[in-house]
N, C-alpha and C positions, 0 to 999 in steps of 0.2 A: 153810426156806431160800427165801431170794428168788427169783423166776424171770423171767428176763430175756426178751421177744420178739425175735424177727429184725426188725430194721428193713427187710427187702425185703419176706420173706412173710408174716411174723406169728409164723410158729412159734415154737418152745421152742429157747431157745441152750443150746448144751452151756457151762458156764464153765471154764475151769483157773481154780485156784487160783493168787493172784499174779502172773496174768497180765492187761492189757485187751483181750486178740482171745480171740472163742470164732469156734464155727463153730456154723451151724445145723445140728439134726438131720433137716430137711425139704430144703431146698432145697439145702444143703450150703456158701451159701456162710459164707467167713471175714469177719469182719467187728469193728469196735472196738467197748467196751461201758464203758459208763460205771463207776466204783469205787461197786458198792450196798452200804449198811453196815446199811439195814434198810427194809423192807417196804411202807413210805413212798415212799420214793425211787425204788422199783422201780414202784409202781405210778403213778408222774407219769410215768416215763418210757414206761411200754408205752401209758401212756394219750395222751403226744404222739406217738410213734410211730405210736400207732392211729387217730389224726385223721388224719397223713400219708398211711397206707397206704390212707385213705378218701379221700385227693387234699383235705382240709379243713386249707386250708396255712396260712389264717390263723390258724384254731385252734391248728393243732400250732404253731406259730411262739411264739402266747400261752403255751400249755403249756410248750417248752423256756424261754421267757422267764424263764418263774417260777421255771424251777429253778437258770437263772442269778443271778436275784435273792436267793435263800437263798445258793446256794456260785457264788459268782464266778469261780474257779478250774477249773471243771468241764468240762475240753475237750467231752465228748460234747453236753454240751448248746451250746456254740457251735456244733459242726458239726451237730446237730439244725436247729438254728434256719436255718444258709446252705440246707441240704437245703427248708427249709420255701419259704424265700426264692426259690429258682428252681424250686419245684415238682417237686423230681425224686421220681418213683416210678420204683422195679425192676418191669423185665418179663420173661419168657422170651424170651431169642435162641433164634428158630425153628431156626439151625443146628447151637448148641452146647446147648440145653435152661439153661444160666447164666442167672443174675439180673444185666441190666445196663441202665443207667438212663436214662429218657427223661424229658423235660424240658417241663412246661407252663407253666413261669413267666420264658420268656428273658427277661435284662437285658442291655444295653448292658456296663456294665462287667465285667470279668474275675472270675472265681471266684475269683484267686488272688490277686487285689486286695481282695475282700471282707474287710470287718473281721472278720466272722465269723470265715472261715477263719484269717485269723492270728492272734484269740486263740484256735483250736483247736488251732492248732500253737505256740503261746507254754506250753499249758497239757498239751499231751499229752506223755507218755514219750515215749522216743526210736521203740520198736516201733509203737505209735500215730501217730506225727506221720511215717511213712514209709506208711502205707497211706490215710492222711488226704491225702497229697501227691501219690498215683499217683491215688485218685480224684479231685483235681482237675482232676489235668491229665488224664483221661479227661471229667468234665465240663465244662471249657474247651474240647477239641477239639469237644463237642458243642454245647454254644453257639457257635462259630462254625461251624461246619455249617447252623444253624439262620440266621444272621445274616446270611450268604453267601445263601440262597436267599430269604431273606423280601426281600434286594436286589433280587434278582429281579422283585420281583413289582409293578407298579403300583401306586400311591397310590389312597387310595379317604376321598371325601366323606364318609360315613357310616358306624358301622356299628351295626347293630342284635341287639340281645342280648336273646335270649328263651329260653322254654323251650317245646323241639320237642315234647316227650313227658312224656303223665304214666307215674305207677308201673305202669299196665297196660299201656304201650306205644302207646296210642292218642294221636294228634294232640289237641295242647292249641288252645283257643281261643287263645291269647300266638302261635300259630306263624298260623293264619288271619291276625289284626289284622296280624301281623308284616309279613307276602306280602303284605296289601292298602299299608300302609303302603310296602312295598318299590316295588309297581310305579307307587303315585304319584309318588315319589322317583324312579325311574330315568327315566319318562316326560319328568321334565323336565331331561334330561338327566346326571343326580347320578348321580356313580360309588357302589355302595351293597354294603357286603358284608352277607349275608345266609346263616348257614350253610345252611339249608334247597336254595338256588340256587347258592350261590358254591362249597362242598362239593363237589357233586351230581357232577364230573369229577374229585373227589381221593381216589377209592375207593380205599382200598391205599395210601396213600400218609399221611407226618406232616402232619397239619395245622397246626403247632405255627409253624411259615414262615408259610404263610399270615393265621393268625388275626395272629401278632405283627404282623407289618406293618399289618394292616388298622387294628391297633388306638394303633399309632404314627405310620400316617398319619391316621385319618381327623379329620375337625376335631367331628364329634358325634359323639355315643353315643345312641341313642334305647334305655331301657332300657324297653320292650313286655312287660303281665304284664295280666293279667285277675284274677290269685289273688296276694295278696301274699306266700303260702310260696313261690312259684314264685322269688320274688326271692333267696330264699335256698338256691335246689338248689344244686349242688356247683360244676357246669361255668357255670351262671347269675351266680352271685357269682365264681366266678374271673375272669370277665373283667369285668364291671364293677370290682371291686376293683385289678385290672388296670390299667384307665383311668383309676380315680382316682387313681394313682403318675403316669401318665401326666403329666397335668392338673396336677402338682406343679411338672413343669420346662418346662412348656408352657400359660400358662394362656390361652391364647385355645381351649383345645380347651373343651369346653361339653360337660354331662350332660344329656339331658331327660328324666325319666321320664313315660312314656305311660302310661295304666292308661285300663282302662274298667270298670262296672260295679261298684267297690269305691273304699272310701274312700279317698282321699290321704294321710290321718293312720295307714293299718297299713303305711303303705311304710315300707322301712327305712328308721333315723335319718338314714343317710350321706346319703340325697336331702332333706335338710330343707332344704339352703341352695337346693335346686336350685327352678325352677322348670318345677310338673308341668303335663301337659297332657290333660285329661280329651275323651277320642275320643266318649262319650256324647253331646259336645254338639251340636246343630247346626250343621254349616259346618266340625269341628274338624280334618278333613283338610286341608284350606283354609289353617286356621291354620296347622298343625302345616310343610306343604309351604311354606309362603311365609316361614317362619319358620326353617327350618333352609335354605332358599335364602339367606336374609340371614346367617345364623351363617359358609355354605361359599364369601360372596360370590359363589354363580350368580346373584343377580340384577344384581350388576352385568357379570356377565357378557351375561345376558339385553340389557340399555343398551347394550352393546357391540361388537352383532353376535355376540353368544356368546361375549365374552373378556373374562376380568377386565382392567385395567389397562396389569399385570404384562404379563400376556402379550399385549397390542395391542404396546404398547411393543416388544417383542419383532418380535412379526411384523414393526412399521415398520421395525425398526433391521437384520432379515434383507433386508426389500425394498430398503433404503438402500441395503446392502452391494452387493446384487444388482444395484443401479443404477449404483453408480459403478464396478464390475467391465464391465458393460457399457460405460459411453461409457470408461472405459480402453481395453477393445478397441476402441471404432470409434475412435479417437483415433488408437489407432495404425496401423489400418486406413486411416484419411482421409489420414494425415501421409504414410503409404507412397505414397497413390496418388495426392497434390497434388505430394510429390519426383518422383515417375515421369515424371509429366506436365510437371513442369516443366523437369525434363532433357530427356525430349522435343522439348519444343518450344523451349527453345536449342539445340539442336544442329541444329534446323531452323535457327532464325534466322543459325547460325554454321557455317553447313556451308563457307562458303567459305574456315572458318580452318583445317580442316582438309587437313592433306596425307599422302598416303599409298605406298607403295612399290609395285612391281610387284607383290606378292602379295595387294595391297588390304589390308593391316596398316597401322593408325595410326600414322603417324610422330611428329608434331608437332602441337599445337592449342593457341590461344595462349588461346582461352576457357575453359579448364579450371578455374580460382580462380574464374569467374566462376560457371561451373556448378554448381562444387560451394557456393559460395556461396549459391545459389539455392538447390537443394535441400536445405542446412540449413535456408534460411529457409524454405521453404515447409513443410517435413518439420514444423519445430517447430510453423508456426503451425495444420498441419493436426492436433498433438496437441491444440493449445491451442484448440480448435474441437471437438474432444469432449470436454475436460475443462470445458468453459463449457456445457457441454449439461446437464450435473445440477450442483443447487441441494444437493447433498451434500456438495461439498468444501467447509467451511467452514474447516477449522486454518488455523494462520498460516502453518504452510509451505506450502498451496494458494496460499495469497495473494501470497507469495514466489515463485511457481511464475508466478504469473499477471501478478506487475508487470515479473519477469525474460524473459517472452515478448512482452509488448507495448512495451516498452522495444527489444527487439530487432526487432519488428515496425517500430515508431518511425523509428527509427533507418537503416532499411532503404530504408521507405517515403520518408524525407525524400533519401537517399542516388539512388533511381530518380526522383524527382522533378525535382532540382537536375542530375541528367547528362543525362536522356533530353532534350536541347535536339530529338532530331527527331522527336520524337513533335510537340512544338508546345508552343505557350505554355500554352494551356489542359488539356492533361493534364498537363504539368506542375507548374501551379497545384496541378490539382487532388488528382493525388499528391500533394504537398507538405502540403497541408491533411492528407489522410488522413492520412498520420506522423504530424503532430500532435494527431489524434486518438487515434491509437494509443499514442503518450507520456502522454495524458492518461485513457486505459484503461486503461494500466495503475495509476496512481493510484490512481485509482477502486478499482477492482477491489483493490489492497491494502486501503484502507479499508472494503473488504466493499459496496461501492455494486452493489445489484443493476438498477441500471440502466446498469451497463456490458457486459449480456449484449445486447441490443440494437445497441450500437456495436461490438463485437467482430463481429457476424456479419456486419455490416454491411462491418468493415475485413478480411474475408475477402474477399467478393465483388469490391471496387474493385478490390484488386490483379491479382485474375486476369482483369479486364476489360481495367486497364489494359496486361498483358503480353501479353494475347488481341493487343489492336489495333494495340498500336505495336511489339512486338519488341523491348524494351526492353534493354540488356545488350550 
């Protein structure tokens, strides 16, 4: 009789007859089992399973493959293959001693969107395709757990995949090169994930967040190995494997393999298209750092006072904002205390049109149109005097803003020019010219002529000379 393994722990399933849920007789849990009709088939399956349980997702993935290719119909091996897909291995919950499943293969899309899973549930019985559906959505909440916090986390330029340790637990030469290669990389400025360092505060905690993000931001992969089996240990090959999914829907992300001391030709096939970089040779940290600065664009950051393009642009377009925020305020600032002042000093100039009652309350003032007059006009032109201060308002409604303030300025100006008869002939005049200056600022200044910032300030100062001397009003 065929004998089925646990896909959590390995152990011996107990089977019912005519049924696809046994239970394990180790770990105890329940679980779906494929229909075995003989000896064959039983031993593909414990055989993908056992790649699984060995975290060898690409294998077990190959494994369920094939047995979808003999029986197409065969739900167990589609939900084999989804399980291979996102990496999930059963662990003990420390609270309840249960097998429940953590995840080293996050993807972006939904478990319950995978094709997999819907020919798992197109092809399972009805009792199969309801514990197929609860562990989804148990693996769904678990991928976004993971996708939520890998948010979290910073983008990183590089990251570098090697192997920490050999089989005796001693530090591999791949993890030295790795640290030297790292602290060249960080030196110059390169955000660089490096399990050895980047780890080193995630004690206790999943790293499953961490790695994915590193490995979805970063723009390289330096894959660092001294021994070419090293390329192929378990956690080794999952992440580069990893990045080359990546690199499918992102192809500006870039592979290097680094090797020192062993041939280029025993690395694996998948780095064939890549180009390697041999640390043996003189200068090859050199290369390797100025090389993957040009891949993560720091060096044109380097050009740029330390900022790519992207983010100059950026910064100018913050201090822009920052700029026209401010002469908004003094704008409004200047117009408030050019009105103030300019009430002020009509009500000097007209105090004798004022009349008042015994309790010194305002009765009557015949110059009141004229005041308030005044400090529109000066109010406006004192905004229009910090909006002319920054070279940032350029839209057409600035422009509109600015032909409709010196039109009004114009207008004003030609107005004190043509009455003030006792100021005298020559301030008169000379008012009068200014309006028409003013008229002709604002022109200007629609058509974007930046040398009507010049005569603007200039048609500030005339006016408040000429109301200084003569009392105009």
């Amino acid at each position: 009789m065929a004998v089925i393994k646990c896909k959590m722990c390995g152990g011996d399933l107990v089977l019912t007859p005519g049924s696809n849920l046994a239970v394990c007789a180790y770990c105890g849990s329940q679980q779906t089992v494929p229909t075995i009709d003989d000896d064959k088939k039983a031993r593909l399956y414990n055989r993908a399973n056992q790649y699984r349980l060995e975290c060898e997702f690409d294998k077990a993935f190959n494994a369920y493959e094939s047995i979808v290719t003999d029986q197409p119909d065969e739900a167990e091996a589609y939900w084999g293959m989804l399980l291979s897909e996102y990496g999930v291995e059963y662990v003990d919950d420390p609270k309840t001693g249960k097998k429940i499943p953590t995840c080293h293969r996050t993807l972006t899309r939904s478990v319950t969107a995978n094709d997999n899973f819907k020919a798992a549930c197109r092809y399972a019985d009805a009792e199969s395709r309801i514990v197929y559906e609860e562990e989804a959505e148990v693996l769904s909440a678990l991928q976004k757990r993971v996708l939520n916090a890998s948010a979290r986390e910073e983008p990183y330029d590089v990251f570098i995949c090697y192997k920490e340790t050999d089989d005796d637990g001693n530090r591999t030469a791949d993890s030295v090169l790795a640290q030297d290669i790292y602290d060249a990389l960080t030196a110059r400025g390169l955000r660089v994930f490096f399990s050895r360092i980047t780890l080193e505060d995630k004690l206790g905690a999943d790293y499953e967040p961490c790695i994915f993000a590193a490995l979805n931001s970063a723009k390289v992969m330096l894959m660092v190995t001294t021994d070419c089996d090293h390329c192929s240990a378990v956690w080794v090959k999952n992440e580069w494997k990893r990045y080359l999914d990546f690199m499918k829907s992102a192809p500006s992300k870039t592979l290097i393999p680094v090797y020192k001391d062993i041939s280029p030709y025993t690395l694996p096939d998948d780095f064939s298209r890549f180009q390697a970089q041999d640390m043996g040779k003189l200068g090859a940290m050199q290369d390797l750092v100025r090389g993957v600065e040009k891949l993560t664009g720091k060096d044109r950051k380097a050009a740029a006072g330390g900022m790519t393009r992207e983010e100059k642009a950026m910064v100018d377009t913050m201090k822009q904002s920052q700029k026209r925020t401010r002469a908004l305020l003094l704008s409004i600032v200047f117009g408030a205390l050019l009105a103030f002042g300019s009430s002020m000093l009509t009500l000097e100039t007209h105090f004798d049109t004022i009349a008042y009652d015994a309790q010194g309350r305002i009765l009557t003032w015949s110059g009141t149109p004229r005041l308030m007059l005044l400090m529109l006009h000066y109010g406006l032109l004192g905004i229009g005097l910090g909006l002319s201060c920054t070279y940032g308002l350029r839209s057409r409604a600035a422009h509109w803003l600015y032909l409709v303030l010196y039109l009004w300025n114009g207008a004003i100006l030609c107005y004190m020019g043509f009455a003030g008869f006792r100021a005298g002939a020559s301030l008169m005049i000379l008012t009068a010219i200014c309006g028409a200056a003013a008229l002709l600022t604002g022109v200007l200044t629609y058509h974007g002529e930046k040398k009507a910032l010049t005569v603007r300030l200039i048609l500030i100062a005339v006016p408040l000379i000429a109301l200084l001397v003569s009392g105009l009003f």
